[in-house]
C-alpha positions as CSV (number, residue, x, y, z in Angstrom):
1,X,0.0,0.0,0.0
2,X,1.3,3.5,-0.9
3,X,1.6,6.1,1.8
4,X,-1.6,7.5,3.0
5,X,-0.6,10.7,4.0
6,X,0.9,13.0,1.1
7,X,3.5,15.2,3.0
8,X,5.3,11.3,3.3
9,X,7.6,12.2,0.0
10,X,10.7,9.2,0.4
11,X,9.3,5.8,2.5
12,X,11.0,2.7,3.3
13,X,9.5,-0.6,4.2
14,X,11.8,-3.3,5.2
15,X,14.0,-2.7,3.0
16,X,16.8,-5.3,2.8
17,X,19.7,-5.6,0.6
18,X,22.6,-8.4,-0.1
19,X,25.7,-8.4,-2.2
20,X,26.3,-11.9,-2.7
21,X,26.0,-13.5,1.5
22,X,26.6,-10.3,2.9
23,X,23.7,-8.3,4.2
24,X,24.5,-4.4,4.0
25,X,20.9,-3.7,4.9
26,X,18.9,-5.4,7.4
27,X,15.1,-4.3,7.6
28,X,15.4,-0.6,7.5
29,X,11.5,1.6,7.6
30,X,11.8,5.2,7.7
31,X,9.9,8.2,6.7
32,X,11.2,11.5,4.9
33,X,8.4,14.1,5.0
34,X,8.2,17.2,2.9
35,X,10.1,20.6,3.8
36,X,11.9,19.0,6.8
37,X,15.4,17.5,7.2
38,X,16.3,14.0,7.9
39,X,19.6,13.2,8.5
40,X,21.3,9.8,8.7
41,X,24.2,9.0,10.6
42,X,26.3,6.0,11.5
43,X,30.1,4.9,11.1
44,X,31.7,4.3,7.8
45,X,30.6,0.9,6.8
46,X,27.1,1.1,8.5
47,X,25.2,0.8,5.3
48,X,24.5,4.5,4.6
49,X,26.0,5.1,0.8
50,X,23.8,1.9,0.1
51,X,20.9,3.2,2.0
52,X,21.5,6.5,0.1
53,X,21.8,5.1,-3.7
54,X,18.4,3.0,-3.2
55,X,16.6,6.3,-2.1
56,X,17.7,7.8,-5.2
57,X,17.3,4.9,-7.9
58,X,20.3,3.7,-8.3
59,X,20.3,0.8,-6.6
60,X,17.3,-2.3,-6.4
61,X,16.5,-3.6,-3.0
62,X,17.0,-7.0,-2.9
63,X,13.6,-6.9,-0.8
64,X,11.0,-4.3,0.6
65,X,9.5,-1.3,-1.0
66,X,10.6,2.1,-1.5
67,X,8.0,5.0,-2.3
68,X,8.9,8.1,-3.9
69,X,6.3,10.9,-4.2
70,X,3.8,7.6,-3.1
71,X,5.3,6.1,-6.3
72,X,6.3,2.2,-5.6
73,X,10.0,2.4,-7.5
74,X,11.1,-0.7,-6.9
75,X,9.5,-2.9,-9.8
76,X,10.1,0.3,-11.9
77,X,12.6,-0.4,-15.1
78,X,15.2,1.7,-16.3
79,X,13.0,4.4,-18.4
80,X,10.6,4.6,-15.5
81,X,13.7,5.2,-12.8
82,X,15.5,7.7,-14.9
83,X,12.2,9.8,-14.4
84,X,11.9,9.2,-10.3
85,X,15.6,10.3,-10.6
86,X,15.0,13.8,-11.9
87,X,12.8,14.0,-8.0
88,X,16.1,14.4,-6.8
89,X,19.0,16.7,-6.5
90,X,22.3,15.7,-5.3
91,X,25.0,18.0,-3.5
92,X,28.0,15.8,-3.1
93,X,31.2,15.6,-0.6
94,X,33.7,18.0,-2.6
95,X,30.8,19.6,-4.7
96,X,32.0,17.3,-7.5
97,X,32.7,20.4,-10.0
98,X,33.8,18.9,-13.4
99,X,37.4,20.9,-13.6
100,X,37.4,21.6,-17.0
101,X,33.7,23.2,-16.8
102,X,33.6,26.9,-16.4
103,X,31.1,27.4,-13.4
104,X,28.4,28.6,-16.2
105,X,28.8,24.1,-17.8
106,X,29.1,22.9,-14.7
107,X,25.6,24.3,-13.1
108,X,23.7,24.2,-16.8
109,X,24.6,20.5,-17.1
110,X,21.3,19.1,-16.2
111,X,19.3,21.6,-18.1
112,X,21.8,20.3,-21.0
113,X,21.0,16.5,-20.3
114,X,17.7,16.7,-20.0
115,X,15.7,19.4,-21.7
116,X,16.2,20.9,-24.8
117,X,16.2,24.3,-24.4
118,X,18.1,26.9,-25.8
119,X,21.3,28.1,-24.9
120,X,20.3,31.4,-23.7
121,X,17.1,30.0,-21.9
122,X,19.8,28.1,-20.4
123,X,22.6,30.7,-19.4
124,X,19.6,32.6,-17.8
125,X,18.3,30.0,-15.7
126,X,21.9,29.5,-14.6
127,X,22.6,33.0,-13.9
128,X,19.0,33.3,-11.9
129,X,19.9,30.4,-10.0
130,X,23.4,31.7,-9.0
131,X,22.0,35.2,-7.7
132,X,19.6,33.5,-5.5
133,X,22.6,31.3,-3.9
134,X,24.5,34.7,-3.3
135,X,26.9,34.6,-6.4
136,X,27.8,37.2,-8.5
137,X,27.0,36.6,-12.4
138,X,30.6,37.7,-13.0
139,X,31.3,33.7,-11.2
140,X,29.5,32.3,-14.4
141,X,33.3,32.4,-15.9
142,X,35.4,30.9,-13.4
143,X,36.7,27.2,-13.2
144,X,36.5,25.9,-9.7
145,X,39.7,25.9,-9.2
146,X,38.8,29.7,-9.1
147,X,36.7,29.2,-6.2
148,X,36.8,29.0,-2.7
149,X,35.3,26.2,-0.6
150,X,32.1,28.2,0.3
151,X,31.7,29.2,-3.3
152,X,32.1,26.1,-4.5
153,X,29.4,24.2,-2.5
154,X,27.1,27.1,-3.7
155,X,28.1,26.6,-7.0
156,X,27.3,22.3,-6.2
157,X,23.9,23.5,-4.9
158,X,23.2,25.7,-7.6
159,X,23.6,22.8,-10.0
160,X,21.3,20.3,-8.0
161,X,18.8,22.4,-8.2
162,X,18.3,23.5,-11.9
163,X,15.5,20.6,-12.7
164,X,13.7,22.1,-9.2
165,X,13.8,18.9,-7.7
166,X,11.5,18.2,-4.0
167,X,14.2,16.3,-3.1
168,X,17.8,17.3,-1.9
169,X,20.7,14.5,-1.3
170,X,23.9,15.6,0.2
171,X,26.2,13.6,0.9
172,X,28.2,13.8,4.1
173,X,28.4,17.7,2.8
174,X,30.2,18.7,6.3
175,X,33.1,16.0,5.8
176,X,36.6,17.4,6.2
177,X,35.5,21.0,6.6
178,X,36.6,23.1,10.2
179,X,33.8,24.3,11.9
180,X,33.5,27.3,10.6
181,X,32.7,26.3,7.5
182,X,31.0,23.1,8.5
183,X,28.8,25.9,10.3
184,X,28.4,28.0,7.2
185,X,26.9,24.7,5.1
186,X,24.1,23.7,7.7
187,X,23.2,27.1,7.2
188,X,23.5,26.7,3.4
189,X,21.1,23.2,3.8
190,X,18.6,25.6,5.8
191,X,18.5,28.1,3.6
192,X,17.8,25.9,0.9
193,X,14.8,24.0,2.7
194,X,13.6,27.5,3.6
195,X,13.4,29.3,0.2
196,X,12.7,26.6,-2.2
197,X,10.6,24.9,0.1
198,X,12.6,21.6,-0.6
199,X,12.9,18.3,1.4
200,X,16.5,17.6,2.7
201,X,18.0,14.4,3.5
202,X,21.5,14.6,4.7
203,X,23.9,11.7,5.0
204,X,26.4,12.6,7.5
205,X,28.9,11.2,10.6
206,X,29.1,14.6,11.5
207,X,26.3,14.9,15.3
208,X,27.3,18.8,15.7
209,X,25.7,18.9,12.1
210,X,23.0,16.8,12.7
211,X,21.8,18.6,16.2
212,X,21.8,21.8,14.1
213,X,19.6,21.1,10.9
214,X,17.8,18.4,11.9
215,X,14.4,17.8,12.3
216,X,14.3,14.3,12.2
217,X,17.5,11.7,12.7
218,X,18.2,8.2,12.4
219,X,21.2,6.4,13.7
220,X,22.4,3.5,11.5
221,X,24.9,0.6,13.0
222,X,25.5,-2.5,10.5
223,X,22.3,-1.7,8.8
224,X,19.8,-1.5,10.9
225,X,18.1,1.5,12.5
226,X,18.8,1.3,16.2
227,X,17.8,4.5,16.8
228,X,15.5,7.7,15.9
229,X,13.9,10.8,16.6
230,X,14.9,14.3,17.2
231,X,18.1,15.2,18.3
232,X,17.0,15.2,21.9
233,X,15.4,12.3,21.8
234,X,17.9,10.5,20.5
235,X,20.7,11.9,23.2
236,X,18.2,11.7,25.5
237,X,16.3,8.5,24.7
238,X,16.7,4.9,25.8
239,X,19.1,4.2,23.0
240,X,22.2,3.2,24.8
241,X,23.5,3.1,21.3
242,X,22.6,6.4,20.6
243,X,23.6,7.8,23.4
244,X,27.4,6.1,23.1
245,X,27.6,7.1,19.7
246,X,27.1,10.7,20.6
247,X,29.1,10.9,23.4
248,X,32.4,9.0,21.2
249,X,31.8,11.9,18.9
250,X,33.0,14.5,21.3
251,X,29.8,16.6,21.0
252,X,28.2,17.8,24.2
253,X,24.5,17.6,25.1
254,X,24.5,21.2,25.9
255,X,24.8,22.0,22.6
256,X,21.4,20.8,21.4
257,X,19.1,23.1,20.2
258,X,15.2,23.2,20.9
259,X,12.9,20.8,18.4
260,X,13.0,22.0,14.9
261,X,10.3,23.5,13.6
262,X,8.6,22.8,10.1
């Protein structure tokens, strides 16, 4: 059965997946609601760049159901995923700027792929899109070597977002950043879910991050979902495993804000 209530815009049920005897995912359900945040968090090798490349299509469950937009994808083919794909807008690590792409290539590419508009339809849309992230048009020129960190994970967001997708992936978009500018991307991810009124789901190791943006937050160890919640619930909750995971990360529980609101 499809989700019942429409603000439920990504759901899992029981989803399991196998690569040859190994089990990466073991029964994960969740729920990803429209205009909030979810984040997911774990360890390297608890099953979250799996987790996140069967949200987005690119990967088949090897049971369980995923609904997009209350759209059962999993006995979708290739055609029919290439369409769920275009729900979704993905901000990666580094930005993952193609080098030899002025900033103008780089954030028109998906226009490019998949529409056939005109080239100056295009550049417009492109230099719309980088005024509203805070960039001067002047940027449209530059390579990214060019650009500074900041700029260049507007520049990443400027990109996913030129098919308007519902959907934003980013992928552990805090990851080797100080805190400074780990500070200045959750603010980034906020902005984002504020003015275009997108849902967020953020893969991340990084709990500062996560007690900042999000609104809803699900722990991952071995691939399963031992824990969930808010941020307070989860460093507050009966998860011991929560609760041991937050404190090895060094974060205090001082630091967590009041519930998020949608």
């Amino acid at each position: 059965m499809p989700p019942s209530d429409p603000d439920e815009i990504v759901v899992l049920d029981d989803v399991r997946k196998k690569f040859g005897d190994a089990e990466v995912l073991k029964g994960i359900s969740l729920v990803a609601r429209r205009n909030e945040t979810t984040v997911i968090i774990g360890g390297s090798g608890a099953g979250k760049t799996t987790l996140l490349r069967i949200i987005v299509a690119l990967e088949k469950p090897t049971s369980g159901k995923v609904f997009i937009d209350g759209e059962d994808i999993t006995p979708l083919g290739e055609r029919a995923l290439n369409r769920v794909r275009k729900k979704f807008g993905m901000v990666y690590q580094y930005a993952a700027l193609l080098d030899s792409f002025t900033v103008l290539d780089n954030v028109a590419f998906p226009l490019v792929e998949h529409t056939s508009l005109p080239r100056k339809e295009i550049r417009e849309r492109v230099v719309e899109k980088l005024r509203l992230l805070g960039l001067d048009p002047d940027v449209e020129k530059k390579f990214p070597s060019e650009l500074s960190g900041g700029m260049r994970k507007r520049v990443g967001l400027a990109r996913a977002l030129m098919l308007e997708p519902p959907i934003l992936i980013y992928d552990e978009p805090t990851s080797g950043l100080d805190p400074l500018t780990s500070r200045l991307v959750d603010d980034l991810i906020e902005e984002m879910r504020e003015r275009f009124g997108v849902t967020s789901i953020v893969i991340s190791h990084d709990i500062a991050s996560c007690f900042r943006i999000a609104h809803q937050a699900l722990l991952v160890i071995r691939g399963q979902i031992v824990a969930r919640g808010t941020p307070e619930q989860l460093a507050h909750g009966d998860s011991e495993l929560a609760r041991d995971f937050i404190q090895k990360s060094g974060v205090s529980y001082d630091v967590i804000p009041p519930p998020k609101r949608r």
